[in-house]
Wavefront OBJ file of the C-alpha trace (Angstrom):
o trace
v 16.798 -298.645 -49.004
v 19.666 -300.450 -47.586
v 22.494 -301.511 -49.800
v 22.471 -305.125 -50.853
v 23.960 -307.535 -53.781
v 22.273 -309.406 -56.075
v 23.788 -313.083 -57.928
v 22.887 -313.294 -61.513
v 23.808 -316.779 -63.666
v 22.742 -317.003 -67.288
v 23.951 -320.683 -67.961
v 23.053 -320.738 -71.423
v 24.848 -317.935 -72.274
v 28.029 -318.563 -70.258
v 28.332 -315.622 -67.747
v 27.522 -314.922 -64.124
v 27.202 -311.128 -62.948
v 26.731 -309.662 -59.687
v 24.791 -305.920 -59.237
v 25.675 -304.021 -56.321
v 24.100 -301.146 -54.357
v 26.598 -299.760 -51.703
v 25.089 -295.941 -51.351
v 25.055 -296.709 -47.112
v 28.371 -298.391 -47.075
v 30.374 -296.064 -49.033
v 28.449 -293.046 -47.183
v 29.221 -294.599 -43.617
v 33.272 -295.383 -44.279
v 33.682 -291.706 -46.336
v 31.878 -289.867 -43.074
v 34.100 -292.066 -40.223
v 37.253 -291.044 -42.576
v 36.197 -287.378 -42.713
v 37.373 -287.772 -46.584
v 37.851 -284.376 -48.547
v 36.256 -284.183 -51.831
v 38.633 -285.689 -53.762
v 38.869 -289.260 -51.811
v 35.035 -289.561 -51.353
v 34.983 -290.729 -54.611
v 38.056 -293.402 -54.945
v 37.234 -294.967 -51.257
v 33.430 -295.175 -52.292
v 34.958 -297.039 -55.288
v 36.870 -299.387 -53.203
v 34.801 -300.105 -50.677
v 32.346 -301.513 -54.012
v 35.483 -303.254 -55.218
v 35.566 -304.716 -52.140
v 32.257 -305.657 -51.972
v 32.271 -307.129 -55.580
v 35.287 -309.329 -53.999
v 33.616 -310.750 -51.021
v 30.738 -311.331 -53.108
v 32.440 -313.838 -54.765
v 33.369 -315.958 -51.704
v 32.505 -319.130 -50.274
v 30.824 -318.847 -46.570
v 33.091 -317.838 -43.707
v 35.889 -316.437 -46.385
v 37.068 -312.916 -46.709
v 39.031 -310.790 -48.481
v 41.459 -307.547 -48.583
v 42.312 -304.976 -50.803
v 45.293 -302.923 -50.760
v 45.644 -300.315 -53.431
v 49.252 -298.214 -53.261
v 50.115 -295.135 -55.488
v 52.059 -292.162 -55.983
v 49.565 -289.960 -55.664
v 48.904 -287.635 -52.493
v 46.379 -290.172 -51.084
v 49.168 -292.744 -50.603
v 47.395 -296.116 -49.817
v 43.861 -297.087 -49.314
v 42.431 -300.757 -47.869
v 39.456 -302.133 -48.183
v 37.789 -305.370 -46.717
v 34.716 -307.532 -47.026
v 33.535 -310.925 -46.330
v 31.179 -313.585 -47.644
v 28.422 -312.055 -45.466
v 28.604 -308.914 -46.779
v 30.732 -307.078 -44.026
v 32.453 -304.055 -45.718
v 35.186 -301.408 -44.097
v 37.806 -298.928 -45.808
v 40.204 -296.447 -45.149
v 42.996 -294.482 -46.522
v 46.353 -293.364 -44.843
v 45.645 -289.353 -46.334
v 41.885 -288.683 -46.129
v 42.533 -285.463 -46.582
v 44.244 -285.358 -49.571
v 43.534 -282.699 -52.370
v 43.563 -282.602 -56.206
v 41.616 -281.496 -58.957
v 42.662 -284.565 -60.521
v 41.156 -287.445 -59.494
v 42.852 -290.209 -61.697
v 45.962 -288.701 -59.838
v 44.686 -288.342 -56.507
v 45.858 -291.803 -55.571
v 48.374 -291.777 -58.322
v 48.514 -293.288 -61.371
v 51.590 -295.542 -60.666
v 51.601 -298.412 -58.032
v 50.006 -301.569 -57.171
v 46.412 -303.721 -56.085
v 47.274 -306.052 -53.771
v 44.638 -308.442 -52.895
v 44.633 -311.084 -49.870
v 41.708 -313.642 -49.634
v 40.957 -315.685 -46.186
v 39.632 -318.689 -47.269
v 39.821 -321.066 -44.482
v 42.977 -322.669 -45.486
v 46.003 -322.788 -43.500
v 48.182 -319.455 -46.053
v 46.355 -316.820 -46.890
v 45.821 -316.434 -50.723
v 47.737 -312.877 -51.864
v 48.008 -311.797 -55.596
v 49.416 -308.408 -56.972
v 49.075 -306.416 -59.882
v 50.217 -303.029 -61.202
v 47.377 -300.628 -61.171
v 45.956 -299.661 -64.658
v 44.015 -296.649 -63.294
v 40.617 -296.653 -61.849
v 39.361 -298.836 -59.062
v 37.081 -301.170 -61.964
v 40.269 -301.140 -63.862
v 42.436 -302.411 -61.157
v 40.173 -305.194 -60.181
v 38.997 -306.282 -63.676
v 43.186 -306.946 -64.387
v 43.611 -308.374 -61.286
v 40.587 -311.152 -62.199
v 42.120 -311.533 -65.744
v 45.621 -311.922 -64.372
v 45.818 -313.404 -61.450
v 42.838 -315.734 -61.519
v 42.749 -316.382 -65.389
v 38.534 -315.539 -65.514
v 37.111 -313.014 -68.282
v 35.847 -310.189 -66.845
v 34.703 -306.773 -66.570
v 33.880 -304.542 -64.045
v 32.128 -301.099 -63.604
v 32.193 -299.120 -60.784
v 29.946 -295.928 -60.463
v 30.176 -293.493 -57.654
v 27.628 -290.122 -58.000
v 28.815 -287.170 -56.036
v 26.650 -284.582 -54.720
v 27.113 -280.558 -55.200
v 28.699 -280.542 -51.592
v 31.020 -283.938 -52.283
v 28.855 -286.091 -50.318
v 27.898 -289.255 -52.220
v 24.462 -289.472 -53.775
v 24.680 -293.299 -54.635
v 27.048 -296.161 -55.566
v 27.123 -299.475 -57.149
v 28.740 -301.457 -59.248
v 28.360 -304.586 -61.868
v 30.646 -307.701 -62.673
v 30.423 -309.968 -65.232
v 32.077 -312.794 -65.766
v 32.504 -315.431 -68.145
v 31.506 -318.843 -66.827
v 34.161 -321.414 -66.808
v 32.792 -323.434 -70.046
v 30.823 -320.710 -71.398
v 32.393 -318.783 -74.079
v 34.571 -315.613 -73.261
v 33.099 -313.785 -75.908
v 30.221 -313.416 -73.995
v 31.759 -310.769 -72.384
v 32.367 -308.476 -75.048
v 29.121 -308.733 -76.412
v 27.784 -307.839 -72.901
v 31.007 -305.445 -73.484
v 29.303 -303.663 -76.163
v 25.735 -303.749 -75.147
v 27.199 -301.547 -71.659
v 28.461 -299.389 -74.458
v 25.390 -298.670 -76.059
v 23.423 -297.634 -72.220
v 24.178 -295.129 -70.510
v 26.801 -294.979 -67.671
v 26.343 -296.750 -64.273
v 26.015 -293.780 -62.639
v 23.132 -293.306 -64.978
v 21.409 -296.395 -64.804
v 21.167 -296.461 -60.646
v 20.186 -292.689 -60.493
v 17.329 -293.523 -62.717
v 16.651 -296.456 -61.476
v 16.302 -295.355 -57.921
v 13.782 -292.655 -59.314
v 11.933 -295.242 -60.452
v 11.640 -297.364 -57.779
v 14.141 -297.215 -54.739
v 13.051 -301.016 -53.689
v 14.039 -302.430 -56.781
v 17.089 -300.352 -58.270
v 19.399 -303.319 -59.398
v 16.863 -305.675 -60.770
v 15.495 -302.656 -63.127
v 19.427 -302.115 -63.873
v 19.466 -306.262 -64.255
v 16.311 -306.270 -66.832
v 18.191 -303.221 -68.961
v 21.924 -304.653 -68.812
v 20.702 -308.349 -69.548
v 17.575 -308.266 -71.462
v 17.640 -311.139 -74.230
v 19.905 -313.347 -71.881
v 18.551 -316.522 -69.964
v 19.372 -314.205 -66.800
v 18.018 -315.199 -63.638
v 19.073 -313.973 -59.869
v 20.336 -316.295 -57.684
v 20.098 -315.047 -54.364
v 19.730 -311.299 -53.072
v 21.939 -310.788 -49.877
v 22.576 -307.372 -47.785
v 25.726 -305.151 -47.827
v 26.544 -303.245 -44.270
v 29.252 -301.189 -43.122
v 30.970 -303.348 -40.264
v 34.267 -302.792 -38.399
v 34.874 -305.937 -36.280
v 36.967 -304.042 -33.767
v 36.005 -303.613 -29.703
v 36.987 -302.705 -26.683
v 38.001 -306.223 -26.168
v 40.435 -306.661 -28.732
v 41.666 -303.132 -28.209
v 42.526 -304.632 -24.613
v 43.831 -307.816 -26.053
v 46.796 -305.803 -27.902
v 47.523 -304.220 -24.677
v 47.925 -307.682 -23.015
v 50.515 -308.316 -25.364
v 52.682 -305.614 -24.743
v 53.525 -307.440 -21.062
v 53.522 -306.330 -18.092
v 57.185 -304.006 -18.144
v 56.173 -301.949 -21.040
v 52.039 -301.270 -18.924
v 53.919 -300.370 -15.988
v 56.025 -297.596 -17.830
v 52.712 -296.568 -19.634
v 51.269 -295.818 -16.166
v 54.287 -294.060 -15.288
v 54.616 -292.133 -18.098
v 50.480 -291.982 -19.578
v 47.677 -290.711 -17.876
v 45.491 -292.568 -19.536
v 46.193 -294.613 -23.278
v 43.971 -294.345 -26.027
v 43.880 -296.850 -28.967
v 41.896 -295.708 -32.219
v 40.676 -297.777 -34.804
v 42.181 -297.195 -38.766
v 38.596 -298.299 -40.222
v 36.613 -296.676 -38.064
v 38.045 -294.064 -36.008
v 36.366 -295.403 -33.019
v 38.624 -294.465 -29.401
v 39.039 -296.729 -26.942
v 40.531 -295.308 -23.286
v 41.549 -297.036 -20.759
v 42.959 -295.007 -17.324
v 45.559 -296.253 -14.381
v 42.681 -298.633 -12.973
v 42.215 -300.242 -16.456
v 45.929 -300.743 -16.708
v 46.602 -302.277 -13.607
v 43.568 -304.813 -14.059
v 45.051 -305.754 -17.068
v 48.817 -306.493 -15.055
v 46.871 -308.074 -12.816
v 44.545 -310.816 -15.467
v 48.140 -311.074 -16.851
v 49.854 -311.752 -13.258
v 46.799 -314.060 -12.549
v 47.251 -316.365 -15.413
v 51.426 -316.483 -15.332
l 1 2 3 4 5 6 7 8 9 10 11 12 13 14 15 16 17 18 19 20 21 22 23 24 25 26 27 28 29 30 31 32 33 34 35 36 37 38 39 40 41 42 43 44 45 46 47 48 49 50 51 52 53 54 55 56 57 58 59 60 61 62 63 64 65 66 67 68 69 70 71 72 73 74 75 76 77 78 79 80 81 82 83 84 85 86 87 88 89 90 91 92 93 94 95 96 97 98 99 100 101 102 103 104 105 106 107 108 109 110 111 112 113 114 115 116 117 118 119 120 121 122 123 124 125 126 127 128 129 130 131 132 133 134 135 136 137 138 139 140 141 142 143 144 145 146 147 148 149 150 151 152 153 154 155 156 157 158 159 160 161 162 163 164 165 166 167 168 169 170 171 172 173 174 175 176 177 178 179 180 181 182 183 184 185 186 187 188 189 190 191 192 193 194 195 196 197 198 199 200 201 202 203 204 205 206 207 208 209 210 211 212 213 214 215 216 217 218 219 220 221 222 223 224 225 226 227 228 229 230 231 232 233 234 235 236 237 238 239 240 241 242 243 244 245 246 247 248 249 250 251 252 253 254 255 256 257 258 259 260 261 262 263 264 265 266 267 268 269 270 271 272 273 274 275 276 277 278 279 280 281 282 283 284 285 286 287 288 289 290 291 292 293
């Protein structure tokens, strides 16, 4: 089953809620990072958080996460966009610790940056509070003033390699009452985890994990889904633009790669995809730039 969102609004009550399945997407950025057991976890976890963000956006917006701590892990980013184009990756995927709340560290920062078509980019920043669902549920209650919480479950297997992940957000609607939320608060309380709730539920049916979860979480609510859109891993980066940054290094600094490289290689942070290019590339690329001076 591929991983996809679904948009919840229960008008009468006040709150809007979003379920996520991102079991591919977490699976795909954690196996192009080569993450060690310890970071499968937290970059599953961010790539949801990201995908809870993006979820959230208009059409053509997007947005970034950047979580720092003090932690051997360092820094990890994560991106998505209104269509439901996800990517991550950390600057230490290798990082160890038995530990996981200290893995990334418990001290530092969420920084997020949305894309929303204007002519500034919107940036906010928050001191982490711990977890991923943490970070993100202070950064909505701080920096955007809307009542909210957030769960984020990832499910490891026995050799670290991630059975499934989700996550939920609920939010209080902007006339509806905030305590809404801790009733819905309370009821999450009372189930069991996430983790839980979308192993079981893809037992029961893998076609129809979240709205089972969605029937549980919401039951007595005038609940009803919105719209159901898809979730993929995407990386946005090519041969092209890896070209395009070589263009603006000008022509001086290719010639003394050709004198000094036998061939250059960019890589890709998301990804990890290579891109080569030899002597011929190289002097093509003088040449387009000699062409168009």
């Amino acid at each position: 089953m591929d991983d996809y969102v679904l948009r919840i609004i229960a008008q009468e009550s006040g709150f809007r809620a979003l379920l996520l399945l991102t079991t591919q997407i977490t699976r795909e950025a954690c196996r192009r990072q080569k993450t060690s057991a310890a970071v499968t976890p937290i970059l599953a976890d961010g790539m949801t958080g990201a995908a809870i963000l993006g979820s959230l956006l208009k059409m053509h917006q997007r947005a970034a996460l950047r979580f720092e701590g003090d932690g051997p892990m360092k820094m990890m980013i994560t991106e998505s966009t209104s269509h439901g184009l996800v990517r991550g990756y950390v600057a230490n995927p290798g990082a160890e610790g038995d530990d996981q709340s200290k893995v990334l560290g418990e001290k530092g920062f969420l920084k997020v940056v949305k894309d929303i078509g204007l002519k500034d980019l919107i940036e906010g920043v928050v001191e982490r509070q711990g977890t991923v669902a943490e970070d993100i549920t202070h950064f909505l209650e701080t920096s955007e003033q809307t009542r909210s919480f957030v769960s984020i479950a990832t499910v490891p297997m026995e050799n670290g390699m991630i059975e499934i992940s989700g996550g939920l957000l609920v939010q209080a609607l902007p006339d509806g009452d905030p305590a809404i939320i801790a009733k819905l608060e309370d009821r999450l309380q009372e189930l069991p985890p996430l983790g839980e709730l979308l192993v079981q539920g893809w037992a029961d049916n893998s076609d129809l994990v979240l709205e089972k979860i969605a029937d549980t979480v919401f039951e007595g609510t005038d609940s009803k889904t919105l719209e159901k859109r898809w979730l993929f891993f995407h990386c946005g980066c090519s041969r092209e633009r890896s070209e395009a940054a070589l263009v603006s290094l000008g022509i001086a600094e290719l010639n003394e790669l050709i004198q000094t490289h036998e061939e250059v290689v960019t890589d890709c942070h998301f990804c990890n995809e290579k891109y080569v290019f030899n002597h011929d590339d190289l002097t093509k690329i003088i040449s387009d730039i000699e062409s168009k001076a």
